[in-house]
N, C-alpha and C positions, 0 to 999 in steps of 0.2 A: 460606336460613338466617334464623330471627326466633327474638326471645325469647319463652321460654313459662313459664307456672307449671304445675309437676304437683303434685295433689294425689294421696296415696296415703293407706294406714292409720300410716301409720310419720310425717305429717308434709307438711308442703308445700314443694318442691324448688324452685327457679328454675334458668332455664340456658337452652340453643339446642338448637332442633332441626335439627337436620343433614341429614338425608334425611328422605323420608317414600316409603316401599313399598310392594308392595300386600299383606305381610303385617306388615312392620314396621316400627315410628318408632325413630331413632337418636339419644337428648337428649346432650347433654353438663351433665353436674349440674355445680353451683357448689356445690362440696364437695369435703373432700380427703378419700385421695388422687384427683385428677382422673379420668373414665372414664368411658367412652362406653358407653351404656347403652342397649336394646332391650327399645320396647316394643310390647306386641302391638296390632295398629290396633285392636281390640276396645276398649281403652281411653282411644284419642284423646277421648274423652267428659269426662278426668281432667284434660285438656292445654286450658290457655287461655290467650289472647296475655297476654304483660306488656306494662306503657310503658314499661320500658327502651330505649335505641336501642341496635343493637344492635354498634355499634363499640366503645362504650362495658361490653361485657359480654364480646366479645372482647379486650378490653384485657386486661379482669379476671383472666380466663381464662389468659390467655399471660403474667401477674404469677406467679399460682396456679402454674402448671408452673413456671417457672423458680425459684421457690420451694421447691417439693417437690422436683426433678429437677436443680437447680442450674444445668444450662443446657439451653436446650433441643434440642441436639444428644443426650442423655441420657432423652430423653421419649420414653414409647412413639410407633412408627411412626403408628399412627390420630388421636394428640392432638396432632402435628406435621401433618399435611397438612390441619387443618383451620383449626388457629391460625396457619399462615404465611402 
């Protein structure tokens, strides 16, 4: 897991990448509502390291959820087994 910046046409994303596949990357954006998002490795070319560290972004991340989802017993299944 490291922190990445994506750039797209819609704007430039910060967040963690979660897996890396050999057809797909799994980011988690820092944005609400939180969601884990897939993208095609054809694009890892979009995706570059940030200097955040990255407990410091998982913190973020697991504020974010219990923000939106009130606790996180109430957070989709995929945004808990990454933030716990």
């Amino acid at each position: 897991m490291k922190t990445i910046k994506y750039r797209t046409n819609y704007g430039v994303y910060h967040g963690l990448q979660v897996t890396t596949g050999k057809k797909f990357i799994h980011l988690i954006l820092i944005q609400y509502p939180i969601k884990i998002i897939k993208v095609p490795t054809s694009e890892a070319r979009y995706i570059c390291d940030d200097i955040a560290p990255t407990s410091k972004v998982k913190r973020t991340l697991k504020r974010m959820a219990k923000t939106s989802y009130g606790t996180m017993r109430s957070a989709p299944k995929n945004i808990k087994q990454v933030l716990v």
